[in-house]
MARTI-299569 format. One line per 2 residues: number of its first residue (from 1); their letters; for each residue x, y, z of C-alpha. Coordinates in Angstrom, 2 decimals. Layout:
<sites>
NUM = A = X,Y,Z  ...
</sites>
This chain:
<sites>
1 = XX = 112.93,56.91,97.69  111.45,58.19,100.84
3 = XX = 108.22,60.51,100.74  108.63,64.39,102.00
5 = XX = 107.46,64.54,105.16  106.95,67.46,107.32
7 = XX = 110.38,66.51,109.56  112.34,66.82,105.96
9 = XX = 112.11,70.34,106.19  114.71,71.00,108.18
11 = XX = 117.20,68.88,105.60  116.43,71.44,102.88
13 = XX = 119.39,74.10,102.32  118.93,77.52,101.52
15 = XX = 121.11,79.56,99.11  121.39,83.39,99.32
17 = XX = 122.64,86.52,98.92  124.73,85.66,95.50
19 = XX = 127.09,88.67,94.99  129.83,88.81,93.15
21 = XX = 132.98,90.30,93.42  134.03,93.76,92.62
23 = XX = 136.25,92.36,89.86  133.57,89.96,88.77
25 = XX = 136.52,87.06,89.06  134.26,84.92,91.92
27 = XX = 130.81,85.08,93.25  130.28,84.70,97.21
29 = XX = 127.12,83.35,98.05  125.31,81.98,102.07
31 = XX = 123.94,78.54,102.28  121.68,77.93,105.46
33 = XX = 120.72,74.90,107.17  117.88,74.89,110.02
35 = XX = 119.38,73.30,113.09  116.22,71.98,114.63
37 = XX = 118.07,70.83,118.30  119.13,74.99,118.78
39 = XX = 115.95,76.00,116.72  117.87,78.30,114.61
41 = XX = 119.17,78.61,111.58  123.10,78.08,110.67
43 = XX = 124.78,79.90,107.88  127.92,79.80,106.17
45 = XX = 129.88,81.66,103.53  131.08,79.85,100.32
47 = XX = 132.84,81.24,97.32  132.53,80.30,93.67
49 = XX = 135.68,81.05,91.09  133.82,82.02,88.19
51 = XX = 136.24,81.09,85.58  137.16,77.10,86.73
53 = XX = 133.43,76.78,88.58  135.41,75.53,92.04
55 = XX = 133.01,76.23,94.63  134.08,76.13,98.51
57 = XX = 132.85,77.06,101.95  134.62,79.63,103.53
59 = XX = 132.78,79.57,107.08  131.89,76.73,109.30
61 = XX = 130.62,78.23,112.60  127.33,78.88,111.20
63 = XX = 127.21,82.19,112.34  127.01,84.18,108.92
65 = XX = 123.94,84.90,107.43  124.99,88.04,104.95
67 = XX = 127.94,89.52,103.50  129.53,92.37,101.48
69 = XX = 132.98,92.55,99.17  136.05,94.79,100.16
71 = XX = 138.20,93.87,97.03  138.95,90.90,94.69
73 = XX = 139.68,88.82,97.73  138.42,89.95,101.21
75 = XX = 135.04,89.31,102.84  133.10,91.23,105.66
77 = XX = 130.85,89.83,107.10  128.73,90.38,110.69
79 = XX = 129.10,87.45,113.57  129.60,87.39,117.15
81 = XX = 132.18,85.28,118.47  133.61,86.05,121.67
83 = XX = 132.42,88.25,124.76  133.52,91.68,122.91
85 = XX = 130.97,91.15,120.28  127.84,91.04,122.17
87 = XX = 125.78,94.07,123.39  125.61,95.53,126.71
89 = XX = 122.08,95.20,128.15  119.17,97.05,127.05
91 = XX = 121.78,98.46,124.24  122.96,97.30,120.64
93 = XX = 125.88,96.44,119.01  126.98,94.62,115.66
95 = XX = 130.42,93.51,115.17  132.27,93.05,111.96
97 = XX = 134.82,90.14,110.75  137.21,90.26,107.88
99 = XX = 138.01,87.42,105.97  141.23,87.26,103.10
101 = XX = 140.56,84.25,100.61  144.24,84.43,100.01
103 = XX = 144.48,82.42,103.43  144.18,83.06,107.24
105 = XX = 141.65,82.86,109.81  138.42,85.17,109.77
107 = XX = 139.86,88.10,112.15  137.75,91.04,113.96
109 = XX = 137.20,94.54,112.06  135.14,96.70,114.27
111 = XX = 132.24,96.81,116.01  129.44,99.45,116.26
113 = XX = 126.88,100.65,118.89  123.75,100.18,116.97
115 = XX = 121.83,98.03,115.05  123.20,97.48,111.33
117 = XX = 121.07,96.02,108.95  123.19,96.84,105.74
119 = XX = 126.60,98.21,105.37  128.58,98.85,102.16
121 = XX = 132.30,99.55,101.98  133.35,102.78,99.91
123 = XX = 137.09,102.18,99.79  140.08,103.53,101.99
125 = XX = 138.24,102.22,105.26  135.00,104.31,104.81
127 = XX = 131.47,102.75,105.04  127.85,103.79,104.54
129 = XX = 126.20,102.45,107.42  122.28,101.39,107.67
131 = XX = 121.24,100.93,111.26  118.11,101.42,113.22
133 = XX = 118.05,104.94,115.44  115.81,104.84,118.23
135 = XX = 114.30,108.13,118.77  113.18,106.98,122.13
137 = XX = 116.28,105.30,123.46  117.49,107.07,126.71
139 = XX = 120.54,109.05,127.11  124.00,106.93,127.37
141 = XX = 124.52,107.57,130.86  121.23,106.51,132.09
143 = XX = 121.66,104.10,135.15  120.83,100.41,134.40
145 = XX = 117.23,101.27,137.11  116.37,103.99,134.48
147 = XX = 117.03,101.37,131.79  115.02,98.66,133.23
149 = XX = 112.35,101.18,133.66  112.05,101.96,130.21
151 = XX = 112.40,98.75,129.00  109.00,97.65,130.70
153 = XX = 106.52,100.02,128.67  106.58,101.48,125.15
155 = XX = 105.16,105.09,124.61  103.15,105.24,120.80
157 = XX = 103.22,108.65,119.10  103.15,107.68,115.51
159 = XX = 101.55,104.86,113.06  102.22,102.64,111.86
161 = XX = 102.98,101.83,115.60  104.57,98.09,114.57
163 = XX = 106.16,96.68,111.67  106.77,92.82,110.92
165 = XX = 109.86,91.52,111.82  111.00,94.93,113.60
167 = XX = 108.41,95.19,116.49  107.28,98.78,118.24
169 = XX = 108.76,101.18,115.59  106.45,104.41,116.79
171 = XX = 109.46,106.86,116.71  112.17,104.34,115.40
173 = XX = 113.66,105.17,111.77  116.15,103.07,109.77
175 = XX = 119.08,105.29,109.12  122.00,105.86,107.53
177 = XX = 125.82,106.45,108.51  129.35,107.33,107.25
179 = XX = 131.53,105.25,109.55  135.59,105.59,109.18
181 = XX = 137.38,102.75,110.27  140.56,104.97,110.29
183 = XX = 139.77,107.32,113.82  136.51,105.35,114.10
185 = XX = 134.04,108.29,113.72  129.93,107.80,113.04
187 = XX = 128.40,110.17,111.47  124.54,110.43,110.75
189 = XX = 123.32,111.21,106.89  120.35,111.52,107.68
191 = XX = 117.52,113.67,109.32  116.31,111.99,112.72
193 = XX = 112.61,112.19,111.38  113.66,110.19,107.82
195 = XX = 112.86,106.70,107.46  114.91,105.32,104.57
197 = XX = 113.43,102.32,102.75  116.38,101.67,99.93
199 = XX = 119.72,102.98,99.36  122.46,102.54,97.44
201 = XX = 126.34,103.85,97.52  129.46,103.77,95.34
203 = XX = 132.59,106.31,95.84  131.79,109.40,96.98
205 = XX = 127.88,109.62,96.23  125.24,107.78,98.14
207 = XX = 121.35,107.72,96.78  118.65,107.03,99.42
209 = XX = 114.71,106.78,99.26  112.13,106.68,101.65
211 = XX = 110.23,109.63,104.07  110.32,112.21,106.71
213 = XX = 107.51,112.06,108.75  105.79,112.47,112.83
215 = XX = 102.49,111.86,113.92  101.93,109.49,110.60
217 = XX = 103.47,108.11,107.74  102.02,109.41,104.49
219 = XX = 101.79,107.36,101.29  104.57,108.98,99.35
221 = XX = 108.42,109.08,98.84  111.29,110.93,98.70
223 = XX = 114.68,110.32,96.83  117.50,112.52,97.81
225 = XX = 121.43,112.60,96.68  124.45,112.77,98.83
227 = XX = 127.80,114.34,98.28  129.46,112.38,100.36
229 = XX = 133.42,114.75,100.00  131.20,117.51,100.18
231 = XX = 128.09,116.47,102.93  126.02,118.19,100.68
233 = XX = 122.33,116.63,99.99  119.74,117.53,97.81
235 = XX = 116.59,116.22,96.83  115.71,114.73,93.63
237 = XX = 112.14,113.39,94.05  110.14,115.66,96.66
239 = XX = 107.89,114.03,98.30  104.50,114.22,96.87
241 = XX = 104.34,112.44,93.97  105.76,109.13,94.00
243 = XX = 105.66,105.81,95.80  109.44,104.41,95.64
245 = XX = 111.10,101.09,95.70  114.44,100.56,94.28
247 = XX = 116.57,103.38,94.14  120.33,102.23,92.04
249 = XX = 123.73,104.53,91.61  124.18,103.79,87.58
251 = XX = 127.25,105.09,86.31  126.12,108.26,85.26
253 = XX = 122.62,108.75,87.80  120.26,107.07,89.41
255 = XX = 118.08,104.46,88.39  114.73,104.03,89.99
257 = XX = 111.50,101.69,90.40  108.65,104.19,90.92
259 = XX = 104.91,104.54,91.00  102.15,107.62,90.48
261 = XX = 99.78,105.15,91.88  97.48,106.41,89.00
263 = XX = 95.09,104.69,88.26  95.35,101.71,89.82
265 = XX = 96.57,102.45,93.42  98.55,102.18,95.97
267 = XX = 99.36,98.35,95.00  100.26,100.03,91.26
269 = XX = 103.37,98.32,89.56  106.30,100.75,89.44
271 = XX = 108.18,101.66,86.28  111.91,102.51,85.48
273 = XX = 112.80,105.80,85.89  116.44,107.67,85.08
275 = XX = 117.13,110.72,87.61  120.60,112.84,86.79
277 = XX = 121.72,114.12,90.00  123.26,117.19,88.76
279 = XX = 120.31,118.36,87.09  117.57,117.40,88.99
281 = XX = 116.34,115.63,85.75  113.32,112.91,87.15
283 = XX = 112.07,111.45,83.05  109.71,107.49,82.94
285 = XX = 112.65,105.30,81.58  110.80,102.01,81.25
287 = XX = 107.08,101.63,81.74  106.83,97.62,83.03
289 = XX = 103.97,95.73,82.17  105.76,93.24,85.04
291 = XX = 106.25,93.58,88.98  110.06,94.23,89.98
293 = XX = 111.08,92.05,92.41  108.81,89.04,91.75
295 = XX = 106.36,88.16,93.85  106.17,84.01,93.57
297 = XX = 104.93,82.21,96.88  107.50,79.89,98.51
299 = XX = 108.53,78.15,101.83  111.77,77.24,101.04
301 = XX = 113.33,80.58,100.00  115.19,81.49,103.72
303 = XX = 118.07,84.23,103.21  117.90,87.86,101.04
305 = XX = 119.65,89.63,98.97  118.93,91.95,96.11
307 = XX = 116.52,92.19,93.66  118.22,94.68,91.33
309 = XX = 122.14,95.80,90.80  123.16,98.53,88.30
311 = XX = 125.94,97.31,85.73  127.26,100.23,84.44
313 = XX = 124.08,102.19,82.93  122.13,99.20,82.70
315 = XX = 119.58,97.98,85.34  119.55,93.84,85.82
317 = XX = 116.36,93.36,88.12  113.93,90.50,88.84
319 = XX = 110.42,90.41,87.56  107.43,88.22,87.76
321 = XX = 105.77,87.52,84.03  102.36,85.40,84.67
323 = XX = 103.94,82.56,87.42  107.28,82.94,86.24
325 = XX = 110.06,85.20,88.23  113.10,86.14,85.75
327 = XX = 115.95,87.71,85.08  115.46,90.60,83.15
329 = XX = 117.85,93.89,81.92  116.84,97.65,81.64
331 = XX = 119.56,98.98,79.01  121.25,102.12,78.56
333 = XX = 118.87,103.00,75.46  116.08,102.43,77.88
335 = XX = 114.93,98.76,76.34  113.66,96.13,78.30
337 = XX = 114.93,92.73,77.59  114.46,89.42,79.44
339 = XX = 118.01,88.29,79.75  116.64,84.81,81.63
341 = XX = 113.21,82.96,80.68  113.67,81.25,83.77
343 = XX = 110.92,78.45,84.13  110.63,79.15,87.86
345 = XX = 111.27,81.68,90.56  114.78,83.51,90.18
347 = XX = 115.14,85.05,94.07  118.36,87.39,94.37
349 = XX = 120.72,88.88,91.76  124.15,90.79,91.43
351 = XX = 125.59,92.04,88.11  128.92,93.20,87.03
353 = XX = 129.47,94.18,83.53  128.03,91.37,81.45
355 = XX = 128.72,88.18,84.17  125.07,88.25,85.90
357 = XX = 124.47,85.62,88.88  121.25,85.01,90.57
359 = XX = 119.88,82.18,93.22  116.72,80.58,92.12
361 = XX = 114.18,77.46,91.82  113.77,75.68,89.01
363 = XX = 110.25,74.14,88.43  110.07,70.90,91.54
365 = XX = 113.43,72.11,92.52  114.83,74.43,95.33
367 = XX = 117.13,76.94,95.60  120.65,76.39,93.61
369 = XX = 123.22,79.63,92.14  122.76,79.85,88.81
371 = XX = 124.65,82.06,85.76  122.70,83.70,82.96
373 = XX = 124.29,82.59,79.87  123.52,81.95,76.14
375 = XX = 120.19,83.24,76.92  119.84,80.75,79.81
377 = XX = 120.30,79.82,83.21  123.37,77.68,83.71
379 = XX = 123.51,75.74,87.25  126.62,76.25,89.40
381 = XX = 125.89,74.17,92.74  124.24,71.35,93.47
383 = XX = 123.22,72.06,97.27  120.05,70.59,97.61
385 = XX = 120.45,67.76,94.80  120.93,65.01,97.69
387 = XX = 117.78,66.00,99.18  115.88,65.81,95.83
389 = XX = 117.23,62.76,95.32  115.83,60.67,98.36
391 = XX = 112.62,62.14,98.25  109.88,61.49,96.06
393 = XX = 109.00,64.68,95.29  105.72,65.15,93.51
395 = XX = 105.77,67.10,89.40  103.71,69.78,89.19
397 = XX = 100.95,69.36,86.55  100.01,72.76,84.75
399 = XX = 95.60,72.85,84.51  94.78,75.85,83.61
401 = XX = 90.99,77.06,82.93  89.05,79.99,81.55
403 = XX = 87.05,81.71,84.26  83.97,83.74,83.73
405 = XX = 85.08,86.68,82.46  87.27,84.83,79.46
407 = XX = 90.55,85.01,81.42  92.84,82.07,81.38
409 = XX = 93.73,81.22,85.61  96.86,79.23,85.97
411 = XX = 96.41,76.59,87.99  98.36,73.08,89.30
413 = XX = 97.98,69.49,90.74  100.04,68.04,92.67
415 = XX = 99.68,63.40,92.71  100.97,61.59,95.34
417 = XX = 104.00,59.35,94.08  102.52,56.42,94.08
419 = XX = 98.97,57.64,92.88  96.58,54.93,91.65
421 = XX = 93.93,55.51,88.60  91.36,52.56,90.64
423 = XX = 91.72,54.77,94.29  89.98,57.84,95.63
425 = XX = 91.85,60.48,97.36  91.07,63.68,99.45
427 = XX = 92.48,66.97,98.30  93.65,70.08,99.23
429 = XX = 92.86,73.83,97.86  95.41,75.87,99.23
431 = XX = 95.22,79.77,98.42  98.14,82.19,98.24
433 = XX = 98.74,85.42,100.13  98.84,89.22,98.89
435 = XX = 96.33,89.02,97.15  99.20,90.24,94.97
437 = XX = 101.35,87.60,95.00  101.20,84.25,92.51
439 = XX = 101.96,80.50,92.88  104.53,79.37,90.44
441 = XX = 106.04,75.96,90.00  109.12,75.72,92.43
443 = XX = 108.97,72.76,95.31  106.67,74.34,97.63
445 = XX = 107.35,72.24,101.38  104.26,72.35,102.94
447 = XX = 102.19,71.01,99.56  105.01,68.56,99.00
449 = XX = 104.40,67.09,102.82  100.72,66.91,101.95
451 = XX = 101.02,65.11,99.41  103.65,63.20,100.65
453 = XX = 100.73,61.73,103.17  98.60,60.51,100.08
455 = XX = 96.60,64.42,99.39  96.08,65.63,96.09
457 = XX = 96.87,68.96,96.57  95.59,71.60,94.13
459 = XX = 96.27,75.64,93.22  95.70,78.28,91.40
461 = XX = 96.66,82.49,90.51  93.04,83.45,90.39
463 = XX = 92.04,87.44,89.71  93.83,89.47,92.38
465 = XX = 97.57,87.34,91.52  100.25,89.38,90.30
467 = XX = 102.20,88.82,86.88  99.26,88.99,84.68
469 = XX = 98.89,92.76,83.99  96.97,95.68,86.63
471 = XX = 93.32,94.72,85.56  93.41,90.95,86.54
473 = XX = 95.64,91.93,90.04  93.08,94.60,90.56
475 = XX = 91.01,93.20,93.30  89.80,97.09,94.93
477 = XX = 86.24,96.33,96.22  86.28,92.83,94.94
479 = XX = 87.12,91.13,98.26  85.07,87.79,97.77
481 = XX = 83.39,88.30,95.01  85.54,87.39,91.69
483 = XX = 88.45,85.54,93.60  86.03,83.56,95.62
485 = XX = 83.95,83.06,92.41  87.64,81.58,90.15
487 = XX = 88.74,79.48,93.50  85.55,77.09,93.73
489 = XX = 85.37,77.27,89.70  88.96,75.71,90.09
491 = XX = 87.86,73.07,92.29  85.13,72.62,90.02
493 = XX = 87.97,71.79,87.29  90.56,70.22,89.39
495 = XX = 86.88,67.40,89.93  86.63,66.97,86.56
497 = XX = 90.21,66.65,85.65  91.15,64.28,88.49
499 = XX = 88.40,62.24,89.02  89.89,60.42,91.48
501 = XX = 89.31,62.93,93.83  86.62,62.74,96.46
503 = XX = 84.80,65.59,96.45  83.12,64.91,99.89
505 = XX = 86.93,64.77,101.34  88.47,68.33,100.36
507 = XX = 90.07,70.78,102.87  90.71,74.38,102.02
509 = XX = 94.36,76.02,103.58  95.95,79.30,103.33
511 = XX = 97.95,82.51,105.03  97.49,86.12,105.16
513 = XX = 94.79,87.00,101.83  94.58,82.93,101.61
515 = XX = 93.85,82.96,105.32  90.93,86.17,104.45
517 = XX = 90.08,83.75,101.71  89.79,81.21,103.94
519 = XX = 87.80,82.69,106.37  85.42,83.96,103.28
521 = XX = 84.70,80.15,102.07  84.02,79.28,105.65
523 = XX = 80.71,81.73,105.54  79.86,81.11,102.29
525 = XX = 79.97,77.31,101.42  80.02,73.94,103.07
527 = XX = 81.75,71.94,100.63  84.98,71.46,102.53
529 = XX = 85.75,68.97,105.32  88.16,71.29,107.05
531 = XX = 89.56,74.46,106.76  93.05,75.47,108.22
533 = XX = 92.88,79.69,108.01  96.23,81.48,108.69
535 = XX = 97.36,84.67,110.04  93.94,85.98,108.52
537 = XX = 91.64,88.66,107.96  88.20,88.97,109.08
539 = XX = 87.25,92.35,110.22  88.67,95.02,107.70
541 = XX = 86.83,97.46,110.27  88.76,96.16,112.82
543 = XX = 92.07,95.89,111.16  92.01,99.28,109.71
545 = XX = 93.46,100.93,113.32  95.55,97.73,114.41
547 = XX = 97.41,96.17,111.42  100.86,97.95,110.30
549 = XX = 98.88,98.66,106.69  95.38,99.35,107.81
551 = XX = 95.29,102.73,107.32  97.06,102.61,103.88
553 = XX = 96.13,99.02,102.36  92.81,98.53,104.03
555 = XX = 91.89,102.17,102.71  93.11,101.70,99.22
557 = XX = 91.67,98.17,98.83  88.50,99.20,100.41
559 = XX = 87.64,102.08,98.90  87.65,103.99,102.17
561 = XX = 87.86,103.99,106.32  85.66,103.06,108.79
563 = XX = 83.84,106.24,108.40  83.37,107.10,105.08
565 = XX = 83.01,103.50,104.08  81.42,101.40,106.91
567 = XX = 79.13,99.43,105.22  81.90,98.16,101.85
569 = XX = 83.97,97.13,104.90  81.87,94.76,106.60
571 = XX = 80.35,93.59,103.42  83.21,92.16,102.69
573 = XX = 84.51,91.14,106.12  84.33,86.99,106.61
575 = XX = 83.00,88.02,110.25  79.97,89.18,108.96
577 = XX = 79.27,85.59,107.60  80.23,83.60,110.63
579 = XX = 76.58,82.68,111.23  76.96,80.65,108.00
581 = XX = 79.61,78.95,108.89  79.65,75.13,108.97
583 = XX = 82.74,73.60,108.65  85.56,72.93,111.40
585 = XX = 88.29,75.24,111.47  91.63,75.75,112.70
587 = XX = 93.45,79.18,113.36  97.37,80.09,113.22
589 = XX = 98.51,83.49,114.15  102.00,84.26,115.01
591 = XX = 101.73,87.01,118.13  104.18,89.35,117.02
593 = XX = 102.29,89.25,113.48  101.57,93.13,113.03
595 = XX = 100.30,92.80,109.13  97.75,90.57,110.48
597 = XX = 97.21,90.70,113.74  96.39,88.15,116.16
599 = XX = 92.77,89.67,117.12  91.44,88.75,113.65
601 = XX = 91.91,85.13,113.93  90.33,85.88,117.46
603 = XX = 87.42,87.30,116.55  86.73,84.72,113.72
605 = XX = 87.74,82.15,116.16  85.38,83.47,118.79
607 = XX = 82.67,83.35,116.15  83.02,79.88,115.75
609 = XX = 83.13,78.85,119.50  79.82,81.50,119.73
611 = XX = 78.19,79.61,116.47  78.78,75.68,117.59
613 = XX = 80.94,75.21,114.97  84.39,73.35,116.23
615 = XX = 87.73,75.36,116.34  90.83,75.10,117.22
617 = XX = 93.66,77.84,117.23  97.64,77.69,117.78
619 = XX = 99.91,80.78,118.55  103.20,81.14,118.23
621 = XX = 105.13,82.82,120.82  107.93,85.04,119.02
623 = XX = 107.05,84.45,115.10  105.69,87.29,112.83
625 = XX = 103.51,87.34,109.63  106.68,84.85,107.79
627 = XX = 105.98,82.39,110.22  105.87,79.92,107.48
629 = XX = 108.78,81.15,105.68  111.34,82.58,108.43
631 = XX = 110.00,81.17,111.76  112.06,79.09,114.20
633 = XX = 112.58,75.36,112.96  110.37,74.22,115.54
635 = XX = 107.87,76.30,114.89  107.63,75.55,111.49
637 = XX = 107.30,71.90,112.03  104.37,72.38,114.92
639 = XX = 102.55,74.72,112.37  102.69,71.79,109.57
641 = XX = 102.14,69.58,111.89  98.48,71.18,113.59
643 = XX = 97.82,71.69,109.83  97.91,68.01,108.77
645 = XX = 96.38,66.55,112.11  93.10,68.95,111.92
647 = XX = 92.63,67.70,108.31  93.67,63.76,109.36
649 = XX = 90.57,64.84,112.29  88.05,65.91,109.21
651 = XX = 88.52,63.80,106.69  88.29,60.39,108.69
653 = XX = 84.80,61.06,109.26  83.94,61.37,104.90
655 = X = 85.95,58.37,104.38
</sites>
């Protein structure tokens, strides 16, 4: 068998968006491939008959990336295949294809002026639209001058000014439709100032959360109903008391994930909560111990789809116990069961009456469509099983330790393949993001092609990692202090239980917290050879007015602003350390990055060019903060690809 190398990457499929059909007879489901020639990524549609397990692919111009149902048999999807499709200049447009699994060719539905990022069919030609409305956008008979004009400067009113992944939002909601295919009439739901965050519809009623808001963007939600015979809406959760993610249509309600944020903050887990339209009823259904949604750290997880469907009055949602993300089932009575112990990292769901289908990772493995059943998972494709198969592919090794405080950290080893007892090796510590997020035990790419070039790479959940209740994720005012404390006490232990490691040839890597982390070790020890640091943090002062989340994460993890708490925030800002600094670094930022933005890794950067101390940096033209994840094929490669070579640079010289 071959090693993984960084050029594998783009051999690894990615399965997505499983959703079943509304008869629950077949499950449709996207596998992607990364075409690294076109840098982009290809996707198709496949089908699964539930009852015989016959799986096929539907698609083959790569050109689908997402889905919905119409009936038992018919697809729509979005694509753009021919001339008609495709926007006029400076203006959008998203065009819609039907497909009949009966037989026949894919054929044209519609298109619509505007943006659509999530449509859902309501029967007898009617749809509930999600698109983006540009409050700024210029009037439809400006001339194509006055177009160009206006396409050449943006005009900020509002924060958060930019949002990952959608660019200069300052004025720019995400908002919802009715569109009838029948006369072909659009009609807005809701108010131009709302910005709706999740939203679900069924029949005539359509539930959506999210905020109405100028100037700035507060910290809490609103849910509101919609009649949508009788256009009227009402709202069921005013907006003042709640921060809101999932909001489902149950049979009888509304089903939604929602925080206080007391007492742990604005990174509080939510709860269950039942809401009865007609009442106005808002009672705690479930109070979760777990984080909805899951929040394992992967590379190879490309695609979407849902977290949590409604089946009937139950609730079938995701959620992340320890550094495990499972299947799990909020019932009509209100009890929480876990319908899948799934060992690894399930990533999207759908549910219809009892058949429940989700796509997941099973520990070393990546993403297959699996079926809860008999308490289990059972596998239904094989997609990436050819892949696994040629590549050595290094088994994770569970070394766990008890930190300071008597807490048990979850932590891993990865060998090379052909590791030797009589050798010594260099290592690698790399750190996750958040800091509320967890490393779990799925194949991870980018430790797998480390290793794969003869590292022993090593990892851990340390305090601040979500699945292991609020106290140990609760890192407020902790910023380097008991994480930094847990990650060298890991290396400490990963020493001692591999003593084949070198300890004069480790390299520290990570992205976004792991990058702040990153940065941190940097000013605070010299044990590492190298360090690669990745769309960081270093100047919470400085981030507070230029990140998407300064004034709302930086505030709540801080313990205050640049004015009221000056001297917290650059305490526990790596910049203030730079001085310290010793070791060679290399920075990554991805320039339309708005979470972290690219003038952190500058100043720390800067720092190191001021200090002596050698430093590279790479930026990626076009790529946000999911660079690593989501970026272009190419991209992805280069990044692995600086990463390995500025550790190959290091390490030579400890040999």
């Amino acid at each position: 068998m071959n090693p993984v190398t960084i050029a594998s990457l783009t051999d690894i499929r990615f399965v997505s968006h499983p959703t079943l059909s509304p008869d629950g007879r077949r499950t449709g489901y996207v596998v992607e491939r990364q075409n690294r020639a076109e840098n982009r990524y290809e996707g198709d549609l496949h089908v699964l008959e539930n009852a015989t397990g016959e799986a096929r692919q539907l698609t083959f111009s790569g050109k689908a990336s997402d889905f919905v149902w119409e009936d038992g048999h018919t697809l729509l999807f979005e694509s753009e295949r021919c001339a008609e499709d495709k926007p006029k200049k400076h203006r959008q447009r998203t065009a819609f294809y039907r497909l009949d699994l009966d037989g026949g060719e894919a054929r044209r539905a519609f298109a619509l002026d505007m943006k659509v990022v999530g449509i859902r069919p309501l029967g007898a030609g009617r749809f509930v639209v999600c698109a983006e409305a540009d409050l700024n956008a210029p009037p439809e008979d400006a001339s194509e001058a006055d177009m160009n004009d206006l396409a050449d400067y943006h005009v900020i009113e509002e924060v958060p000014l930019w949002a990952n992944g959608r660019g200069y939002v300052s004025r720019v909601r995400s908002a919802l439709y009715l569109y009838d295919e029948g006369d072909g009439s659009v009609k807005k739901l809701t108010p131009d100032d709302f910005d709706v965050d999740a939203w679900d519809a069924r029949g005539d009623r359509l539930v959506y959360a999210g905020a109405a808001y100028r100037d700035r963007r507060g910290a809490f939600d609103e849910v509101r109903f919609c009649d949508l015979r009788g256009g009227a809406t009402r709202t069921l959760v005013a907006p003042d008391r709640y921060s809101v993610g999932e909001v489902l249509l149950t049979e009888q309600g509304v089903a939604a994930a929602m925080t206080t944020m007391q007492p742990w903050g604005r990174e509080q887990l939510k709860d269950w909560y039942r809401i009865d339209p007609a009442a106005g009823d808002v009672r705690l259904a479930a109070k979760m111990e777990r984080c909805i949604g899951g929040a394992v750290a992967l590379d190879c997880a490309h695609g979407g789809g849902r977290t949590a469907a409604a089946a009937g009055e139950d609730v079938v949602f995701i959620a992340q116990r320890e550094y495990r993300a499972e299947v799990c089932r909020l019932n009509a009575d209100d009890t929480v069961e876990t319908l899948v112990p799934f060992e690894g990292a399930a990533l999207w769901l759908d549910a219809k009456g009892e058949r429940v289908v989700f796509a997941g990772m099973e520990p070393d493995g990546l993403a297959e469509l699996y079926a809860a059943r008999d308490g289990g998972a059972a596998r239904l494709t094989g997609v990436n099983d050819a892949y696994l198969a040629a590549h050595d592919v290094a088994k994770v090794e569970h070394i766990p330790f008890t930190n300071a405080d008597g807490d048990r950290v979850d932590g891993w080893v990865l060998r090379p393949a052909d590791f030797d007892p009589q050798k010594r090796y260099p290592g690698v510590l790399e750190i996750h993001g958040g800091p509320r997020g967890a490393y779990g035990t799925p194949f991870f790419h980018e430790m797998q092609s480390l290793c794969g070039t003869g590292y022993v790479v090593f990892f851990c959940n340390p305090p601040g990692s979500e699945g292991y209740g609020e106290a140990f994720a609760d890192l407020r005012g902790k910023y380097g202090d008991i994480d930094y404390r847990d990650l060298m006490a890991f290396t400490d232990h990963v020493l001692t239980m591999v003593p084949q490691l070198d300890p004069d040839r480790l390299v520290a890597c990570g992205g976004s917290y792991g990058g702040f982390m990153c940065n941190w070790i940097a000013g605070h020890t010299d044990r590492f050879a190298a360090i690669a640091s990745q769309r960081s943090i270093s100047n919470w002062v400085a981030d507070f007015g230029t990140s998407e989340i300064g004034f709302t994460f930086d505030t709540n993890e801080l313990g205050g602003d640049p004015w009221t708490a000056f001297d917290r925030m650059w305490a526990q800002s790596p910049l203030k350390y730079a001085p310290n600094a010793k070791t060679p670094m290399l920075f990554i930022h991805a320039l339309c990055d708005y979470n972290c933005t690219v003038d952190q890794g500058i100043q720390m950067f800067s720092a190191m060019k001021y200090f002596g101390v050698p430093a590279r940096m790479c930026l990626f033209e076009g790529e946000n903060h999911s660079l690593s994840r989501s970026g272009k094929p190419r991209h992805r490669l280069r990044r692995l690809e600086e990463i390995a070579g500025w550790f190959d640079r290091y390490l030579g010289s400890r040999q």
